[in-house]
N, C-alpha and C positions, 0 to 999 in steps of 0.2 A: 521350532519353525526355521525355513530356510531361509539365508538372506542372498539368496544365489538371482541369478537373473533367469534362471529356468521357471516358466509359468506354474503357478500353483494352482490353477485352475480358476482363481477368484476372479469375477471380470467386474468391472467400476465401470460406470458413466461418467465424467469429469464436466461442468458444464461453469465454464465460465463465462461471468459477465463482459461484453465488447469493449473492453477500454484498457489500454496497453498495463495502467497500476495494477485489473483487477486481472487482467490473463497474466501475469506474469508469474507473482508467487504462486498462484493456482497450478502452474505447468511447472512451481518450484517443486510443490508437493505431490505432483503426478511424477517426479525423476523419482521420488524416495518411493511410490510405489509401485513403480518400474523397478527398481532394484532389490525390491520386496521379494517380485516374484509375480505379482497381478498383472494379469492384462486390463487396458484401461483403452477405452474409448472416450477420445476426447469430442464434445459437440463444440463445432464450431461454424458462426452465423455469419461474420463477416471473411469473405475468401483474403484481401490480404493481410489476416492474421494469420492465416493456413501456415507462411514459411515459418510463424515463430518455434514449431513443431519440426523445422528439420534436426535439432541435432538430437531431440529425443527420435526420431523418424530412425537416427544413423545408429544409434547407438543400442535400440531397443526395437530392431526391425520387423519382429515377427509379436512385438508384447502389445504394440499400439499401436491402435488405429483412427485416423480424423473421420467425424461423420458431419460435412458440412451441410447446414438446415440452412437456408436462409429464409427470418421471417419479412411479412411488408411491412412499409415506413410507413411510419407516424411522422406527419411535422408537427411540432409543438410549437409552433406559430400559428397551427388552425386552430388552435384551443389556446387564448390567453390562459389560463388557467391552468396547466401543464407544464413543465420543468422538463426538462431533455430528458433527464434518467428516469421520469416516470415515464416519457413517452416511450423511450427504449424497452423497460420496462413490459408496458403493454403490446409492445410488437413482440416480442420475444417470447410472450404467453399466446401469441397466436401457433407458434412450436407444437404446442401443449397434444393435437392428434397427431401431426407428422412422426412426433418422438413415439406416442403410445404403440404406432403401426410399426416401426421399426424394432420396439423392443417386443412384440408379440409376434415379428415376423423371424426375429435371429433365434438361431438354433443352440445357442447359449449366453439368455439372456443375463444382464447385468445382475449382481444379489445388491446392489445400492448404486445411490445418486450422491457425488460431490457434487454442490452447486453453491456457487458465487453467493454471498448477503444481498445481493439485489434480487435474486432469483427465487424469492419464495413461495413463487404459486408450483415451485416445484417441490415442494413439501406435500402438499393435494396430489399431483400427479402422481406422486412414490409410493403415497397412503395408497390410491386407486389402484397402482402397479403393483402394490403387496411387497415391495421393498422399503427400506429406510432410505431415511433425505439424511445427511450429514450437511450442515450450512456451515459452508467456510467463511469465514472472517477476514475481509484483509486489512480491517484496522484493528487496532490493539484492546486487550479487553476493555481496559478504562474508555477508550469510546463506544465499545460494545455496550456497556455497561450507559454510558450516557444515551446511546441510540434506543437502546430498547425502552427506557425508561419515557423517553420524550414519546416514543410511538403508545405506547402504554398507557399513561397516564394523561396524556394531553397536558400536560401543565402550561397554564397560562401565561401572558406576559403582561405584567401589570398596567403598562401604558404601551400597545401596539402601535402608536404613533412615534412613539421614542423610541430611535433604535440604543440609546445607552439606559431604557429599562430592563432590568435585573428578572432573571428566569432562572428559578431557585429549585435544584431537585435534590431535596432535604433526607429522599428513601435511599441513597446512592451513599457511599465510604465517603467519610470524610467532605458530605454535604456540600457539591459544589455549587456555584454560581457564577452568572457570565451574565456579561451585557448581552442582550437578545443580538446584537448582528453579528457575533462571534457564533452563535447558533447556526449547524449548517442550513442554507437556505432552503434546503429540500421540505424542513420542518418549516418554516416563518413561513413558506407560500404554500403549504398546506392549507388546503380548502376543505373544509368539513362536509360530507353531505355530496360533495362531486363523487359519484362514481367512480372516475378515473382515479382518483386523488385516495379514495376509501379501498379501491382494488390495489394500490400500493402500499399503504398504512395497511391491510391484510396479510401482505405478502410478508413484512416485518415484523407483524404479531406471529406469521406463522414458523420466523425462523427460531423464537424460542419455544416451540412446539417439537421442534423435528425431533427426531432420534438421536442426535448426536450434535457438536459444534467441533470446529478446528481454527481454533485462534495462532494467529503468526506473532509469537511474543510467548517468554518461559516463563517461569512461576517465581521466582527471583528476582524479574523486573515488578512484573503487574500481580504478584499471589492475592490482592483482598481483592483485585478485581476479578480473576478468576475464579474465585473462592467465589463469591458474590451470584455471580454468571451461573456454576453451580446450582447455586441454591435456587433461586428463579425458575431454571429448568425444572428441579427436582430431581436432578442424578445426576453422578458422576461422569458421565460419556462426554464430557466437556475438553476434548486435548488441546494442551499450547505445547505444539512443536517447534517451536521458531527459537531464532531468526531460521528463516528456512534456505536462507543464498547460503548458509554454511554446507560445505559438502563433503563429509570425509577428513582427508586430511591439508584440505585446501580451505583454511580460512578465512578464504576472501569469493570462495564457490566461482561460477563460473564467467566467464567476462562476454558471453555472447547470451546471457540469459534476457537482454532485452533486443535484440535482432543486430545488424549492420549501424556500426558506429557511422557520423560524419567525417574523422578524420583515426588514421588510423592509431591503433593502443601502443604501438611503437615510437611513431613521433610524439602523444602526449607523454610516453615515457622516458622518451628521450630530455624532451626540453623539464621536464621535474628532473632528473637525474641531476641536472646541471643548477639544481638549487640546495639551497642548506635546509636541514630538517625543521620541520615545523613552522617554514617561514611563508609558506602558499596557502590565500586563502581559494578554494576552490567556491564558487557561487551557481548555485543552479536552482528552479525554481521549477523542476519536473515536467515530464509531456505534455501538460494538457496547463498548466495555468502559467499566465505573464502578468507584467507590471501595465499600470498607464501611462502614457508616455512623456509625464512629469515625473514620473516614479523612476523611471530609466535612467534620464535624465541626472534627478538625484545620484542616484545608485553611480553612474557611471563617475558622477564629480569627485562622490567620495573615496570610489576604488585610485583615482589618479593621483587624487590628493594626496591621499594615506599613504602612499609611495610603498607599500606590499606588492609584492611577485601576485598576480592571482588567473587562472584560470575561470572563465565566463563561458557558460554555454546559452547560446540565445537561438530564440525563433527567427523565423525570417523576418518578419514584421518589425521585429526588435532591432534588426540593422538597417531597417529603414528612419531610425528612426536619427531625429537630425543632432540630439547629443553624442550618438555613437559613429554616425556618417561622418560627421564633418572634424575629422581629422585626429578624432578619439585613437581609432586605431595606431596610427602614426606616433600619437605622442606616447604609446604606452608599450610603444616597442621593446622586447627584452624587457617587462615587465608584466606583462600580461599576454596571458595567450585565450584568443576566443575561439570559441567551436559554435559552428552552426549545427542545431540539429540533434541528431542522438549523440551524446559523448556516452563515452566507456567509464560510466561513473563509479564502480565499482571496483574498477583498477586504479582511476584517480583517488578516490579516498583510502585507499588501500598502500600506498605511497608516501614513503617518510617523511618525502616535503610538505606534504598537506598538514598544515595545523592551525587551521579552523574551515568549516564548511557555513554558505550565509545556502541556508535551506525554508523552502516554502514550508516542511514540517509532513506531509506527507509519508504515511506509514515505510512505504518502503523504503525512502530516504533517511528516515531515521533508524530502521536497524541496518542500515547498511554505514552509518556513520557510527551507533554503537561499536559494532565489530570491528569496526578500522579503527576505533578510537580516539577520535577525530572529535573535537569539541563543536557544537553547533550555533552559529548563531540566525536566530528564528524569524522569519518573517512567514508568517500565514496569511494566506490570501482567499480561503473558503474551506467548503465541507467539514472536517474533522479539524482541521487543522490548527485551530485555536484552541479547542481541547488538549491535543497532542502539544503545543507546545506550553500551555499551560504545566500540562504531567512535564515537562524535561526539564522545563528551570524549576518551578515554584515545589512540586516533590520525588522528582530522580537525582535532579541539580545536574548534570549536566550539559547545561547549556544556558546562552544568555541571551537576553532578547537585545534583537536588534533593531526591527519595527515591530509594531504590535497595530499598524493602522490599518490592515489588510490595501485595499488598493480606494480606500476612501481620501483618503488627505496625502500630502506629497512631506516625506520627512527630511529633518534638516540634513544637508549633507555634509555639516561639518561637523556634527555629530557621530553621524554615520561613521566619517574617517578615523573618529576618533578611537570606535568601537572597532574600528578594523585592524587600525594599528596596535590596537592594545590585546588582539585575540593570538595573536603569532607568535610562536615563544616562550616567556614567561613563566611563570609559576599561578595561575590561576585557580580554584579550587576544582572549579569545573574540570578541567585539564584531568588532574587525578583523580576523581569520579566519574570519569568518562573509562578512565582504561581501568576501574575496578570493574565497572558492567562489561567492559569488552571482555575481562579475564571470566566473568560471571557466565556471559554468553557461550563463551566455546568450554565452557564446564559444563554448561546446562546441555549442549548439542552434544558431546562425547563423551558419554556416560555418564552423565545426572539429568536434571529431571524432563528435559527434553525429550532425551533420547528413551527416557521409559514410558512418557507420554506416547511417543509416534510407534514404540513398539506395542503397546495397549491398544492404539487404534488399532495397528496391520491387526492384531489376533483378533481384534473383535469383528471387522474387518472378512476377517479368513472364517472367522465360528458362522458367518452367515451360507457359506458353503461346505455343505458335508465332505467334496470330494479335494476341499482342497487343506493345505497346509500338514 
């Protein structure tokens, strides 16, 4: 097989879910089948996600193409009963004829469907289409593995009025258990018997139906859970290509994979330059989730206290906010540097000063703190993310919790500092369990079992088109 950028004639649908976590890796693992050789049509629903596609646009001009759908809104305020991703969700399956009439109108239709884990009434569409659905994954198996299970099984919560009652899924490696609010809440306001609620809980029974899975995580980190994932399906067509920000011989992959920073990757690299190794904690807490604004608060006392160099990326809201207004900035001059907005976190963690990251937990943030080798300390605030940081201290080890309150309670902040100040530096265990999986990770993506996972897919991939490969 070729690994040239000349087309092989295979042509892929790409369709990712609207939300910058779940387009990202998606358009990570649309670069490696661009450079396969595939043409790929990516669908895309909302127009300003369209620019995240210019530098595959530059660099692979004739291999891919955007087909923007847009379907109508749902407000999930006209249905108490409704959750944002489920009502996205069901606009998004209003798509379901516009795509059928597009792929029976092109004169060389797609021979399969990548689509996002929230997208699985596109499993039904692919069946109908007579192509395979491959469901991409952008959390790591070990939540793969918890999601299907909860959607599967319905496992109950013993006292639903407690949220510190225990939700025990005993069929799962290593039998775990969580207080029901560490559950993400998509599951806990599951409504049994709503339609809308039942066409979502379908759409996840049907991603272990599809023909294939593509988990972002190697076999090294998470093998009983991919083993596991496996076996549920009942076949091997289950690949972990990941981390997938690795690219070649750059491993730290590409520094515009998530659009136009707030401030540019020169000046955050300048002022890290001007610090000692391992002594900046970087704190970010991803696109879409923030603190309450006692949380902030805390969090800000203890970055000052602790008297650590640290980089803070905040939303706007978050600078309004009267512990970081009123005078925060000033006092933490040449100590801290804040970025409004998108930072270039992948060049920050990738920086020898960074030596420790305070992370919401968030898949892509943590293999992007693997690979840099950067020690994590955890604060999860919903969805997976309690899962996820559960697996990194209590069976990866590296990392150590820092809050575990999500955004219910405001923690102490002299705590906090204490945990800041003691993360920079040092000799921690973590520390060196962290850049054993970094050295694990860029073995697994360049030539072990990564890399023979993502070539497994491309041929299986290419064997759906006779005229190509």
């Amino acid at each position: 097989m070729s690994t040239s950028d000349q087309p092989n004639g295979a042509h892929i649908l790409v369709f990712p879910y609207p939300a910058m976590g779940h387009i990202i890796p998606l358009l990570d693992l649309t670069r490696i089948f661009l450079k396969r050789g595939f043409t790929v049509t990516v669908l895309v629903t909302t127009p300003p996600h369209l620019s995240l596609l210019d530098p595959l646009l530059s660099s692979h001009p004739t291999s891919i193409q955007p087909l923007l759908l847009s379907p109508p809104e749902i407000n999930p305020t006209a249905n108490s009963n409704l959750f944002r991703a489920v009502a996205n969700t069901l606009a998004l399956s209003q798509l379901r004829d516009p795509i059928t009439h597009w792929f029976k109108s092109h004169p060389s239709p797609p021979v399969a469907i990548v689509s996002d884990m929230f997208l699985g009434w596109t499993h039904h569409l692919a069946s109908d289409l007579g192509v395979p659905r491959v469901v991409f994954w952008t959390s790591g198996a070990h939540a793969v593995s918890i999601f299907n299970a909860l959607w599967r099984d319905l496992p109950r919560i013993d006292d639903p009025d407690d949220e510190d009652s225990v939700l025990s899924l005993p069929n799962l490696p290593n039998s775990p258990k969580y207080p029901s609010w560490q559950i993400t809440s998509l599951y806990r306001l599951f409504k049994e018997g709503d339609p809308d609620w039942e066409f979502f809980r379908n759409g996840m029974l049907a991603n272990s139906q599809s023909w294939g899975a593509v988990v972002n995580s190697f076999t090294e980190l998470e093998r009983v859970y991919i083993e596991h994932i496996k076996k549920e399906m009942g076949h091997d067509r289950v690949w972990a290509v990941g981390p997938l920000l690795l690219d070649g011989n750059d491993l730290l992959g590409p520094n515009n994979r998530g659009g136009s920073s707030s401030v540019s990757a020169h000046e955050v690299m300048g002022w890290l330059d001007s610090k000692a190794d391992d002594s900046v904690v970087y704190v970010c807490f991803g696109s879409r989730w923030t603190l309450t604004s006692e949380q902030l608060g805390a969090l800000a006392a203890a970055l000052e206290r602790s008297g650590v160099h640290f980089i803070w990326c905040l939303k706007d809201s978050d600078l309004e906010n009267a512990a970081i207004s009123d005078g925060f900035q000033n006092r933490v001059v040449g100590k801290g540097f804040l970025i409004k907005g998108w930072a270039p976190q992948v060049a920050i963690l990738g920086h020898r000063a960074i030596g420790a990251f305070v992370t919401h937990c968030g898949w892509n943030s943590v293999l992007e703190a693997m690979v840099a080798g950067v020690l994590m300390l955890t604060w999860p605030v919903a969805a997976d993310q309690f899962t996820n940081a559960n697996l990194l201290v209590d069976q990866i080890g590296v990392a150590v919790r820092f809050c575990e309150c999500g955004t219910r309670t405001v923690p102490d902040s002299g705590k906090l500092s204490r945990l800041l100040a003691e993360s920079v530096g040092g000799t921690r265990p973590e520390r060196h369990r962290v850049m054993e999986v970094r050295n694990a990770a860029t073995e697994a993506i360049k030539g072990g079992s990564s890399s023979r996972d993502t070539e497994a897919l491309v041929n299986k991939l290419c064997g759906l088109n006779s005229s190509s490969c």
